[in-house]
N, C-alpha and C positions, 0 to 999 in steps of 0.2 A: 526603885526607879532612880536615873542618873538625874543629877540639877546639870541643867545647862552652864559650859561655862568651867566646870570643876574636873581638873582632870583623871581619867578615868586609875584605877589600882589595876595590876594584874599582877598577882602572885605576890603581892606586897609593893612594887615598884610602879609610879608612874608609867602610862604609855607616853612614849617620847618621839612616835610619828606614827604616822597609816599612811597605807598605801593603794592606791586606787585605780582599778583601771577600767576603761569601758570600751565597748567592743559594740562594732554593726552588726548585727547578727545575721541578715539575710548575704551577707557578702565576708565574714568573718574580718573584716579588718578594724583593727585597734584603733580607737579615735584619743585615748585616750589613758596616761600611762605616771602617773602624776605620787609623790612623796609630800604628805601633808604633816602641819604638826600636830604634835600629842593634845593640842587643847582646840582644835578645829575638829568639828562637828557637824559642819555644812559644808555645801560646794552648789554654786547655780552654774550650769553648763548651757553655754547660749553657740549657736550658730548651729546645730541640729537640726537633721533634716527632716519636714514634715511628714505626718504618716508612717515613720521608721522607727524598728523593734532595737530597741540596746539593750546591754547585757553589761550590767556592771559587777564587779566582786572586786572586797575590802579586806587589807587583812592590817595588822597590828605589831608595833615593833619595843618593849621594854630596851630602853639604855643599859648597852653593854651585851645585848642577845639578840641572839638568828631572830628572823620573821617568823610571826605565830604562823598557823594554817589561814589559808581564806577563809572568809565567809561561804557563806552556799550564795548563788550565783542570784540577782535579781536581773529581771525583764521588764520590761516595759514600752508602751511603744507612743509615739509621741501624738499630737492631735496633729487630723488632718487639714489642710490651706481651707481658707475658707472659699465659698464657689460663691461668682454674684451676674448677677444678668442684669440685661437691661428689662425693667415689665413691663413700662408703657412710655410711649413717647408720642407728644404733644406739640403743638407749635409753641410754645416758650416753655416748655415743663420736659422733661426727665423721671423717673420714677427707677429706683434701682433696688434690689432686692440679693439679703447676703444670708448665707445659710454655711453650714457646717456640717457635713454628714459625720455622727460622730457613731465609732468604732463600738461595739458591744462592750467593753472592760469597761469606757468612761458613764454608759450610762448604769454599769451595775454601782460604779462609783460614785454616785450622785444618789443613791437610793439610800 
């Protein structure tokens, strides 16, 4: 297993960037096309759109040489808005009510 942090050997050499890109998949457009360094191991991607399938693939670059091959491609799709209604209304009271229909993946994910 890799420790967090250290960076990774390929073929004897430090990786010295990756590269990343990620893609909407029901409309194929790139959202995302980004040159990371050789000791970055994360990425948090904020402004995505609810309820929508991406498609990210990473590949790997040694100092001094061509880009390795991709990865094999990941999916995923994001969680849905939350829905809320109003459930009872009262002469000074309100009562509101918020729920999430969540997608078949997240609840095998929860299991």
């Amino acid at each position: 297993p890799h420790t967090p942090g250290v960076p990774l050997l390929f073929s004897g050499n430090l990786i010295a960037e990756y590269r990343l890109q990620a893609r909407q998949v029901a409309n194929n457009t790139e959202i995302l096309d980004i040159v990371l360094s050789g000791t970055q191991k994360s990425l948090v991607l904020n402004a995505l759109q609810p309820n929508t399938q991406y498609s990210f693939i990473i590949q790997a670059r040694v100092d001094g040489a061509e880009w390795g091959l991709w990865a094999k491609p990941t999916n995923m799709t994001t969680m849905p808005r939350l829905d809320l209604c109003v459930d009872t209304v009262g002469e000074n009271y309100m009562r509101l009510k918020w729920w999430r229909d969540m997608p078949d993946i997240y609840e095998l994910m929860e299991k």
